[in-house]
C-alpha positions in Angstrom: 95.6 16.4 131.5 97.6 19.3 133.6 94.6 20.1 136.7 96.1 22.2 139.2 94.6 23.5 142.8 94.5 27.0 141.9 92.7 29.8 144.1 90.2 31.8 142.2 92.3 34.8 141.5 95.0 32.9 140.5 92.5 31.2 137.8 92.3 34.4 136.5 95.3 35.6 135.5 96.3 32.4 134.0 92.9 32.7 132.1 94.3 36.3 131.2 97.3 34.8 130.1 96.1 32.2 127.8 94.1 34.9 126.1 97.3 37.4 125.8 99.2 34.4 124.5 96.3 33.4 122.0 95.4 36.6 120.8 97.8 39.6 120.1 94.8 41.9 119.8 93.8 41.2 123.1 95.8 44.4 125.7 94.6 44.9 129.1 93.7 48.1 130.6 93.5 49.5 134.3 94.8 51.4 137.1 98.2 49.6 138.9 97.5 46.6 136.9 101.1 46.6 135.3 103.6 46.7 137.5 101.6 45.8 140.6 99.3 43.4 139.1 96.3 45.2 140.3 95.2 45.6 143.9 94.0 42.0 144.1 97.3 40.6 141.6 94.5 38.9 139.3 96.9 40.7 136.5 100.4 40.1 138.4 103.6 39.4 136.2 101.7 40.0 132.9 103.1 43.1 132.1 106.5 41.6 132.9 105.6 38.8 130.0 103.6 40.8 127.7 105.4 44.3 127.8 103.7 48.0 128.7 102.0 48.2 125.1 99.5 45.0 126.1 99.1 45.3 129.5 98.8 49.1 130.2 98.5 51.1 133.5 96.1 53.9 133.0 95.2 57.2 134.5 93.1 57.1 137.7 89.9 58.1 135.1 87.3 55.3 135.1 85.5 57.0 132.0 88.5 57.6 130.4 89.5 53.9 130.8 86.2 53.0 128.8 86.7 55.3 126.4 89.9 54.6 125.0 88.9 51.1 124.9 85.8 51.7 123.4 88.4 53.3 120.7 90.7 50.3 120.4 87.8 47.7 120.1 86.2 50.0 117.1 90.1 49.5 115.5 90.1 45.2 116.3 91.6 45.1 119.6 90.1 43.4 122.4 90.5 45.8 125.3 90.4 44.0 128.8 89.4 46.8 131.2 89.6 46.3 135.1 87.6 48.4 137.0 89.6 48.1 140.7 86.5 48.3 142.9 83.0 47.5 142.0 82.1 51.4 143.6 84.4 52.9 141.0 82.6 52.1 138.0 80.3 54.8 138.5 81.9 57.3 136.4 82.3 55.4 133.8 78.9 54.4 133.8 78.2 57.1 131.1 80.5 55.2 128.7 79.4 51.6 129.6 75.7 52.8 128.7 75.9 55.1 126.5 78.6 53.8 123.7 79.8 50.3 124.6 76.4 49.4 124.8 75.2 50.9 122.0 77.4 51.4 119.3 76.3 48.1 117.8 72.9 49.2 117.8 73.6 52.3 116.5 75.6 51.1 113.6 72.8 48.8 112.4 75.6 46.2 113.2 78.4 47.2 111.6 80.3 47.5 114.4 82.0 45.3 116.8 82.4 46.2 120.6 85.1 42.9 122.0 85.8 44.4 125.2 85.3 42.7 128.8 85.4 45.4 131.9 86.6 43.3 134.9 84.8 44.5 138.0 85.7 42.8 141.3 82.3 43.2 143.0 80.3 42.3 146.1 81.2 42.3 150.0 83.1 39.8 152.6 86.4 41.8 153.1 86.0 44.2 155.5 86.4 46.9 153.1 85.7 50.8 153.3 83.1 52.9 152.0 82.8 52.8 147.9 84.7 48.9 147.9 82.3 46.4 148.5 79.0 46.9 146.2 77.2 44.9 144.1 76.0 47.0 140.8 75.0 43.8 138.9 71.8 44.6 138.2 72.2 48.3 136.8 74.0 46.6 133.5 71.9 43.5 133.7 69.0 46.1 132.7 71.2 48.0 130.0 70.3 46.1 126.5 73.6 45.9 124.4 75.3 44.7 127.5 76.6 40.7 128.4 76.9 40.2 131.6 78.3 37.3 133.8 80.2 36.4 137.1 82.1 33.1 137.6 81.7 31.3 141.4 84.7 29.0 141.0 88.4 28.8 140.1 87.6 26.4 136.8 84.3 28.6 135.8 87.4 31.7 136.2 89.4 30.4 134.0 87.0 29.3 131.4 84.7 32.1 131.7 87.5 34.9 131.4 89.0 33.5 127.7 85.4 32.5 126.6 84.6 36.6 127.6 87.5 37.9 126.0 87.3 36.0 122.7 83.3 37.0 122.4 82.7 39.8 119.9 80.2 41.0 122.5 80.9 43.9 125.2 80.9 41.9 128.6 80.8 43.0 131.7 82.9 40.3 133.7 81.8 40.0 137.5 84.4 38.9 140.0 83.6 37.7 143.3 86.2 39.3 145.3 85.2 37.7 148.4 86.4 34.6 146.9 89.4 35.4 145.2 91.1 33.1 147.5 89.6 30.4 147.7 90.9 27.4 146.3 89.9 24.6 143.3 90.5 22.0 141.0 91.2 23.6 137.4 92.2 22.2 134.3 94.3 23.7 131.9 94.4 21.8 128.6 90.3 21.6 128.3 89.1 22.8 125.2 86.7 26.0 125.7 85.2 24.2 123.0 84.0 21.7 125.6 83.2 23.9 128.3 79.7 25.0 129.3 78.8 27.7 127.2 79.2 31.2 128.7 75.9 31.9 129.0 74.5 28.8 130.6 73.2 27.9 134.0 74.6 25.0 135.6 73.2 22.4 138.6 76.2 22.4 140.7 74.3 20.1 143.3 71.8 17.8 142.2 68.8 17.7 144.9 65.3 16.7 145.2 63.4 18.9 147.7 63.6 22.5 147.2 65.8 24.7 144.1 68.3 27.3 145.3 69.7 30.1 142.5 72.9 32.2 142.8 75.5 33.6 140.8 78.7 34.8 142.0 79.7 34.8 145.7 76.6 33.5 147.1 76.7 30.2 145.3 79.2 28.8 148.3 77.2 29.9 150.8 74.0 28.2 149.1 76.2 24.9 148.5 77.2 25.3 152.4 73.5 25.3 153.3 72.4 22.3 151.2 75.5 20.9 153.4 73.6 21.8 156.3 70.1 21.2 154.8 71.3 17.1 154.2 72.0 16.9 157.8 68.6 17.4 158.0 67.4 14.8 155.3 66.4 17.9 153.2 68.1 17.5 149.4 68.7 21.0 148.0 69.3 21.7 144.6 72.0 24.6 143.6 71.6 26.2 140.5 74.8 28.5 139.7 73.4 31.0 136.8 76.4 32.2 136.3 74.9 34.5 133.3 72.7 37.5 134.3 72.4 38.8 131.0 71.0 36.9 128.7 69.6 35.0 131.8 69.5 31.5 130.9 66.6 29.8 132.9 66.7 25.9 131.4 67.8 24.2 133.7 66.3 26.3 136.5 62.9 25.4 134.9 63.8 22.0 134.9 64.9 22.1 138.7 61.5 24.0 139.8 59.5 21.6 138.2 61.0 18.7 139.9 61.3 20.2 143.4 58.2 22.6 143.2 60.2 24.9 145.6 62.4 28.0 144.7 64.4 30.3 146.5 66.9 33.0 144.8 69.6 34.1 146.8 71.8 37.4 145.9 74.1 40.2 147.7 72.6 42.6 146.1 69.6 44.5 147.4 66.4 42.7 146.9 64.2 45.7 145.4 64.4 45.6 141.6 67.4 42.8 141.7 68.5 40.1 139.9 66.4 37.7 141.6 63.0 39.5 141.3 63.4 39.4 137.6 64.0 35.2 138.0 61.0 35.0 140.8 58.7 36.1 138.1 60.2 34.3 134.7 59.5 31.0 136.9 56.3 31.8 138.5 55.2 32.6 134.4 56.5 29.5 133.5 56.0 27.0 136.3 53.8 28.3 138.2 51.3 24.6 138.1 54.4 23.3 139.2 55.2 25.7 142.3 54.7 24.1 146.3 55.0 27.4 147.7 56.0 31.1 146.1 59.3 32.0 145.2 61.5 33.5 147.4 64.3 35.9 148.1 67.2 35.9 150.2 69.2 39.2 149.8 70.9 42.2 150.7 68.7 44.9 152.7 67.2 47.7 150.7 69.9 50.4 152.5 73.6 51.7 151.5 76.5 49.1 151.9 76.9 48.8 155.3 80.3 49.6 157.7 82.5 46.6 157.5 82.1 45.8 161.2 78.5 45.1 160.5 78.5 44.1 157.1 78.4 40.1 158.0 75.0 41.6 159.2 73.9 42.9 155.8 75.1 39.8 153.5 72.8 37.1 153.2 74.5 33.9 155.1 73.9 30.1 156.1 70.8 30.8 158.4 69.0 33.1 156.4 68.9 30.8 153.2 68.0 27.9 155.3 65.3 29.8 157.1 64.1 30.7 153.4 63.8 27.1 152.5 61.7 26.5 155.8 59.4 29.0 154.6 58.6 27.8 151.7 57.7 23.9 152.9 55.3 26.0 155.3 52.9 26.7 152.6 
């Protein structure tokens, strides 16, 4: 068994090139991801290996990236597209919604759309305007669209192949705060055996109250339960890891044992990601519910200046002071 300590990045472009080596359909798309292996060198040395034709530096045109992938995936390729920042995908947004979404739909499923867009997303770098946003929720709305975000450097790996090899269009959420942090991952599991892309998973077993994330926020949950245990207080972690389809087992399982929930995302808490699970469990477990579901998210404003963006992002004390709440009830 070959299980290496790889960062997160780093989990991703050897997930990449598995899926380059497996597949020769598969190409990869982007601006500066040849020859300088994108801004955060997730796709570094893979043009080197796999030659201009498969891994293909484009035009600085978001829309026109989607659109000549939405192209190649009609022909059987499986276009890998990386959107560099998360506030760059805007113009593209046309495309995502209005063909990659639909064009299976539309042609009363005839057609295929295999194509991943790769969008390093959310805050915690100290970035400038338009590089730190966290759009999750606009595609998690748009039916036709997968959509998922990994939280670890084996989840990366996995998640990326099991993405690219889906005859689905995905949008693939990459938590660029935590591109560098670090993990056990092995490399001969069989994505046969892996969780299933779109599954939830407990990632800390608990007793007391259920916390939910996806993405970057699910090391700052696991951090609190830390801090929550030095308390006596068990918290559960549920990653979701899929926001579209949302797959709520296990968090159904969770609430009903703990009778406490709290939902914890970057993004901004009005129409987000975790208002949509707040009211799926209060439907379904609400005989089973201590207290009401929570929130713990970004403020209802523009991304913030860096200098004050650790003032924005939800953090350690503001997801415990969530699980206080709710045992006040």
């Amino acid at each position: 068994m070959a299980t290496e300590t790889l960062t997160l990045g780093k989990a991703l472009n050897t997930g990449l090139r598995r899926a380059l080596e497996h597949d020769p359909k598969v190409v990869i798309m982007g601006e500066d991801v040849g020859k300088l292996g994108g801004v955060f060198r997730i796709t570094d040395g893979l043009q080197k290996d796999f030659g201009d034709q498969r891994v293909i530096d484009t035009p600085l045109a978001e829309s026109g990236i989607i659109g000549t992938a939405v192209g190649l995936a009609v022909r059987g390729y499986r276009p890998v597209c990386e959107i560099q920042f998360d506030g760059f995908v805007y113009p593209a947004y046309d495309q995502i919604v209005s063909q990659v979404a639909k064009m299976h739909y539309r042609s009363r499923g005839k057609l295929n759309i295999p194509m991943v867009i790769r969008i390093p997303y959310g805050g915690g770098i100290g970035a400038v305007e338009h590089h730190s946003e966290s759009p999750e929720a606009y595609f998690a709305h748009t039916a036709g669209l997968k959509v998922v975000t990994c939280a670890n450097p084996q989840d990366a790996y996995v998640m990326i192949q099991q993405a690219i090899a889906s005859d689905d269009p995905i949008v693939f959420l990459e938590p660029k705060r935590r591109y560098w942090e670090k993990g056990q991952v092995d490399l001969d599991a069989p994505l046969s055996q892996a969780d299933p892309l779109h599954a939830a998973r407990v990632v800390r077993p608990g007793t007391d109250a259920t916390v939910l994330a996806y993405g970057p926020m699910v090391r700052t949950c696991l951090d609190a339960a830390t801090a929550a245990a030095e308390d006596g207080r068990e918290l559960e972690v549920v990653d979701l890891r899929t926001l579209s389809p949302l797959d709520l087992t296990a968090v159904y399982e969770s609430v009903r044992r703990t009778g406490r929930a709290v939902v914890v995302h970057e993004a901004p808490g009005n129409l987000g990601l975790g208002a949509e699970v707040a009211a799926r469990i209060t439907e379904e477990c609400f005989y089973s519910l201590e207290s009401p579901v929570l929130r713990v998210t970004g403020f209802d404003t523009p991304y913030p200046a860096a200098r004050v963006e650790e003032e924005y992002l939800p953090d350690l004390d503001r997801v415990l002071d969530a699980v206080d709440r709710t045992f006040g009830w």
